[in-house]
C-alpha positions, -999 to +999 in steps of 0.1 A: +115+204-015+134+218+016+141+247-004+101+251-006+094+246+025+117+272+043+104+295+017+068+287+024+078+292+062+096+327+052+061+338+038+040+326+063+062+344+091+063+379+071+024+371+070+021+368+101+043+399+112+025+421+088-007+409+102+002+414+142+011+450+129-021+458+108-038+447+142-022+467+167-024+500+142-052+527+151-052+545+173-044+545+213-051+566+242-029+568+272-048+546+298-060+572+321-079+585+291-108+566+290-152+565+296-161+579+326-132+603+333-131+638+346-112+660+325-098+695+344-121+726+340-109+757+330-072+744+318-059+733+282-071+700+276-044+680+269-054+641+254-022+619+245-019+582+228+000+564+204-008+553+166+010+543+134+041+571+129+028+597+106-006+590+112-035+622+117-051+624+152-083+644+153-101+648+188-135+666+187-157+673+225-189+692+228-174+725+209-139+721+209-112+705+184-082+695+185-053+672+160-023+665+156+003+642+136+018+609+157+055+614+158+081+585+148+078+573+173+040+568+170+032+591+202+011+624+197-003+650+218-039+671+213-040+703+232-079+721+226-088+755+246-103+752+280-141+739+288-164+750+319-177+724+342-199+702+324-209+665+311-216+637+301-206+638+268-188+620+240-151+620+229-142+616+190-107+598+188-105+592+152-126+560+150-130+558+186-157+575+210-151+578+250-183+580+263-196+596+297-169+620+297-171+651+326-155+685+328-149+694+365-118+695+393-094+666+391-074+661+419-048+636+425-046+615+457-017+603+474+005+584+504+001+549+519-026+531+538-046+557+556-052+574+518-060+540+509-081+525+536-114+516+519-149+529+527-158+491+533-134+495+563-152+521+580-185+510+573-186+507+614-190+544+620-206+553+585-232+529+577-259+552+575-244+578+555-230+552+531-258+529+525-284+541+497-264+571+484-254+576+452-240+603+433-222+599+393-210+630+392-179+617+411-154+591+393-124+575+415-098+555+397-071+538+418-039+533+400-029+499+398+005+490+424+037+492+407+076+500+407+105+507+385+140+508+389+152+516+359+138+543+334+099+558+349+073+537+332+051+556+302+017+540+315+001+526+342-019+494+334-055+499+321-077+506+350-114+524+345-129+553+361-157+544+386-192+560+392-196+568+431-224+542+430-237+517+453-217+487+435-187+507+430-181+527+468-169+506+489-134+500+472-130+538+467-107+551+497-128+563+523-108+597+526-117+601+487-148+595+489-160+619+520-136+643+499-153+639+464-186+633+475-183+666+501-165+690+474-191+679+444-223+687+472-208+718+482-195+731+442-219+712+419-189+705+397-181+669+386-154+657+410-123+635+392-099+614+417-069+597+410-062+576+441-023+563+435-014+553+468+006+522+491+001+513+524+030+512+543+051+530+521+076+557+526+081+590+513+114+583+493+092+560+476+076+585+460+102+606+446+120+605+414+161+600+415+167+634+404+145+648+435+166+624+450+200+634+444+210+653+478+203+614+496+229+595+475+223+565+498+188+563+486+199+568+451+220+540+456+195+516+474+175+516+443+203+515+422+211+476+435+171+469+428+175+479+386+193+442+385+157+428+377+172+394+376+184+395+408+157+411+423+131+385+408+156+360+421+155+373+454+117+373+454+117+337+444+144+326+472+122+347+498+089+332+493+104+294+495+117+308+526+085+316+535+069+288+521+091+264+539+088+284+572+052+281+568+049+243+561+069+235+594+044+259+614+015+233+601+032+207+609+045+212+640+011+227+653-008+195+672-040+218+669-042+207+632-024+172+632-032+159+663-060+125+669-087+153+671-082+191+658-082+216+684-112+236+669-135+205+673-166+218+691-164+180+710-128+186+720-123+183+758-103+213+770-102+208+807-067+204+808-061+241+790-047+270+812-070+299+817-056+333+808-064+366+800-062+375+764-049+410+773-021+396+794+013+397+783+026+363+797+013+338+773+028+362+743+063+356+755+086+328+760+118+331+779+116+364+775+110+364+738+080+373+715+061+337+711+058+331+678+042+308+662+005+295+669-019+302+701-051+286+707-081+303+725-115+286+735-145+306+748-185+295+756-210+316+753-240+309+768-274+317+742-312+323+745-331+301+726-345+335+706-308+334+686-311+298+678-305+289+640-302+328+636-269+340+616-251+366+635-218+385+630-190+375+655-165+406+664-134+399+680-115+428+672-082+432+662-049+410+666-011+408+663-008+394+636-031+365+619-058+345+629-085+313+617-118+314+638-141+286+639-178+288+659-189+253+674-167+236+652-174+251+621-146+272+600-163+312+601-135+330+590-095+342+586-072+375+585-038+373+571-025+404+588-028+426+619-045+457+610-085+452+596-113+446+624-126+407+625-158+410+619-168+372+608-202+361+599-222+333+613-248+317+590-278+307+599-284+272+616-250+274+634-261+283+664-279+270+692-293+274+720-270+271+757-233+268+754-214+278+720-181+273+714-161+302+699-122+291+691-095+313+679-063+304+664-040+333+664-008+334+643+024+354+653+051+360+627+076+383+643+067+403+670+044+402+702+010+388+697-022+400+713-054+412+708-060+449+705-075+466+739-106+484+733-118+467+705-153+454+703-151+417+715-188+404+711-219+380+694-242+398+675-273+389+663-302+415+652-305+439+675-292+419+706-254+416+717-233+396+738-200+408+751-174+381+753-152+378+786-114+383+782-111+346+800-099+318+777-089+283+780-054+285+761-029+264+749+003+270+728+002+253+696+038+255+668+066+273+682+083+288+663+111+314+653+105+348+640+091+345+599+116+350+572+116+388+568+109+391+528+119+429+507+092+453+505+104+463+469+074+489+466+094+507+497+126+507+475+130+547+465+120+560+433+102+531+426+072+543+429+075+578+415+084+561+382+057+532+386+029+552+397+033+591+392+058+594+363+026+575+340+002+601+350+021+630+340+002+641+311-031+646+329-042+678+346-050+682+383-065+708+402-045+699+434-027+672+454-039+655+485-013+638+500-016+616+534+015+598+544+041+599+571+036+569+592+066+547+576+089+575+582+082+580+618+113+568+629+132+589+606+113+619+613+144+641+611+147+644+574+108+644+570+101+677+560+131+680+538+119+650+513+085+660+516+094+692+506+117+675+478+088+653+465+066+689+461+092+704+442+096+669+422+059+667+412+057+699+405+080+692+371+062+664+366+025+678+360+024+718+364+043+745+385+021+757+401+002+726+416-008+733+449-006+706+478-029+696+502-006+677+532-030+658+558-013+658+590-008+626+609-037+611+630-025+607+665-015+574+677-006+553+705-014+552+739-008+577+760+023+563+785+038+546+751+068+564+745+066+559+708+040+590+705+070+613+706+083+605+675+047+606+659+046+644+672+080+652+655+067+638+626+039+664+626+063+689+630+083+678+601+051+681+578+040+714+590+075+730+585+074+713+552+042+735+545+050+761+559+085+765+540+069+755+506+046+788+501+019+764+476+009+738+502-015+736+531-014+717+565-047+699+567-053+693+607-061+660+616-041+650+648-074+650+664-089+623+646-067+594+659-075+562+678-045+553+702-053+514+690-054+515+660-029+532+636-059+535+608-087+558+630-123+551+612-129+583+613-123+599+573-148+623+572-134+650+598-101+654+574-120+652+542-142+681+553-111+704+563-099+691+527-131+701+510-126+737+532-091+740+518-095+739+480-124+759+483-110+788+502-079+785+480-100+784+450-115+816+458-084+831+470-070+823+432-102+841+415-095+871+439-063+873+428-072+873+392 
């Protein structure tokens, strides 16, 4: 009987193994080849996937064909002549079909947070032009976050192409999307981009380990990071850290576990200092950064016409978190320092006479503050009300600096193999890279490892890929002596350009905001972008 029933078990199992095989046969496209992409105009199209070994690929599109044979390994490549601009149209993968497919200019984008800073970010100073346009013949995909240690990863994850439509816009990168939606006006030709980018990232990041091998000590950073138990290990130990440093804060704050919580519209604050939010003093202690938790109270007086209305409460931007409540009433929260607060106030909140606006503002390792020159206001319809910078304030948990926790997407090389390695067998018309700010205070070697990663990508994807490198938006104020090393850094990039012979320097110092290290304004540098490829496009047509 036992004998039976390990052999019934044996069956079953090959049954079952047999069976998870049969299902995963077919076959597979490489995850960037999917509906809705823009293929490269004018260039061998290249397709590449995976299927049982041995197994025929045929590939059929508008009047082109291509096949080939799936290696041992089960991967295969199709390679079919060139196509003009054009689309939609269908994709024959065997027994699959890509549908909405576009011939056009591909281009991919590139850097940290000012490539990635969302149209929904900006929607301040470009409302208008936003709102109620709509144009399909642009597709953004943003490749999904990731980093390797050890051997560059094959794919990305599975992430589709996106229509530039009204449900879809405001999560492409606002620099993309002036840039697509400006080069596909101006060209008529469908308009593919491939947003990989990090905020906060550096450019070692970026590059692979061979690029890599004249800055052993960055070679050998990542080299401790390929233990991926101990880096998962670490992760773990830091966010207990942080989890435990987080608890105390609540606990030790009396605005939250006091007899009555400080956000209580009924709360009598009488006995609270009155300071100027732009003041340094209540941000230090002894000396030191305050960190922990500050609490700021504010009335503002209404007119009966705003009663019951909703409205949208500004209030900036702050170093580093914050919780806002309106007349007692939980309205809204930012986990970090950089986005604008812009909270909304529904309807029936409100009254008329005194309301009471209440801030708790979280520090975690530096200096907090609020941002100078920042809107600070009550909005409702087409009436506004500026809010003082008086507060009632009191000092809620203090506490020591947060547990610092590792940034492994900053570790180099991992994201050349985690992010650009994957895309390597799609064609681009160009690079558009925007990064810089994380290496600011290492702006000596700047221009050699951006000329490095050039080099690097360029034996990744095709040797004669021309870059588009947008310089740095000017930052901080003008007596802050940290602007110096943001000028070097622009230096850096320029010499980088100028000493590669295949790149452009895309001007855009002139689009800062000293406050605010992400400047609303994308549309400037995307135009100069737009001018770029187009006046190197036609230099290449001369020339042949």
């Amino acid at each position: 009987m036992n004998t039976q029933h390990l052999l019934l078990r044996l069956v079953l199992t090959v049954a079952l193994a047999v069976g998870a095989m049969v299902s995963e046969a077919g076959v597979r496209l490489s995850p960037l080849f999917s509906d809705g992409m823009v293929l490269q105009r004018d260039r061998t199209i290249r397709v590449t996937g995976y299927a049982a070994p041995g197994e025929k690929i045929n590939i059929s599109i508008a009047n082109r064909k291509g096949n080939a044979v799936a290696g041992p390994d089960g991967r295969w490549t199709v390679e079919m002549r060139p196509m003009k601009a054009g689309g939609p149209y269908a994709m024959r993968v065997n027994e699959l079909t890509l549908k909405d497919v576009m011939v056009g200019d591909v281009f991919l984008c590139s850097g940290q947070s000012n490539m990635e800073l969302t149209v929904a970010r900006v929607m301040d100073k470009y409302a208008d032009m936003v709102e109620g346009y709509e144009n399909t013949r642009v597709r953004y995909l943003k490749v999904p976050y990731s980093y390797e240690f050890g051997a560059p990863s094959e794919n990305m994850k599975p992430e589709p192409w996106k229509a530039m439509t009204a449900d879809n816009v405001k999560g492409f990168s606002a620099l993309c999307y002036f840039f697509g939606r400006i080069l596909q006006e101006k060209t008529s030709v469908p308009v593919g981009i491939v947003n990989a980018s990090w905020g906060g990232t550096p450019v070692e990041a970026w590059i692979s380990e061979e690029g890599l091998a004249d800055f052993p000590e960055y070679v050998n950073l990542k080299s401790v990071y390929e233990d991926t138990d101990m880096a998962a290990q670490t992760a773990r130990a830091e966010r207990r850290l942080q989890q435990a440093w987080s608890g105390r804060l609540y606990e030790a704050d009396p605005g939250v576990n006091g007899d009555m919580p400080w956000y209580d519209e009924s709360l009598d604050d009488s006995s609270w200092e009155t300071v100027d939010m732009f003041d340094r003093e209540w941000a230090t202690r002894r000396g030191r950064p305050a960190n922990g938790t500050h609490w700021f109270r504010q009335d503002v007086e209404l007119p009966s016409s705003w009663a019951g209305k909703e409205a949208v409460l500004r209030l900036g931007c702050m170093v580093d978190a914050d919780s806002v409540y309106v007349n007692g009433r939980f309205v809204g929260t930012t986990s970090y320092q950089y986005p604008p607060r812009v909270y909304n106030i529904p309807a029936g909140l409100l009254h008329e006479g005194t309301n009471r606006i209440t801030v708790r503002l979280f520090s975690y390792g530096g200096r907090p503050s609020f941002v100078r020159e920042k809107p600070y206001k009550l909005v409702c319809g087409d009436s506004e009300i500026s809010l003082g910078t008086k507060w009632r304030y009191r000092v809620g948990a203090q506490m020591p600096p947060s547990p610092s926790s590792t940034t492994f997407q900053n570790i180099p090389v991992g994201l050349y193999n985690g992010m650009i390695y994957p895309l390597r067998n799609y064609t681009f018309k160009g690079v558009a890279w925007y990064q810089g700010e994380s290496n600011v205070g290492r702006w000596g070697e700047y221009a050699e490892l951006l000329g490095i990663m050039m080099k690097d990508w360029r034996r990744t994807f095709a040797s004669d890929l021309p870059f588009y490198v947008i310089e740095l938006a000017d930052f901080l104020a003008p007596d802050d002596p940290g602007r110096a090393a943001w000028a070097e850094l622009r230096k850096q990039q320029a010499a980088a350009v100028k000493a590669d012979g295949n790149a452009t320097l895309i001007k855009n110092s002139d689009t800062g905001e000293w406050n605010d290290i992400h400047p609303l304004d994308k549309k400037t540098p995307a135009e100069r972008l737009v001018k770029a490829v187009t006046d190197n496009s036609q230099t290449h047509k001369l020339k042949n």
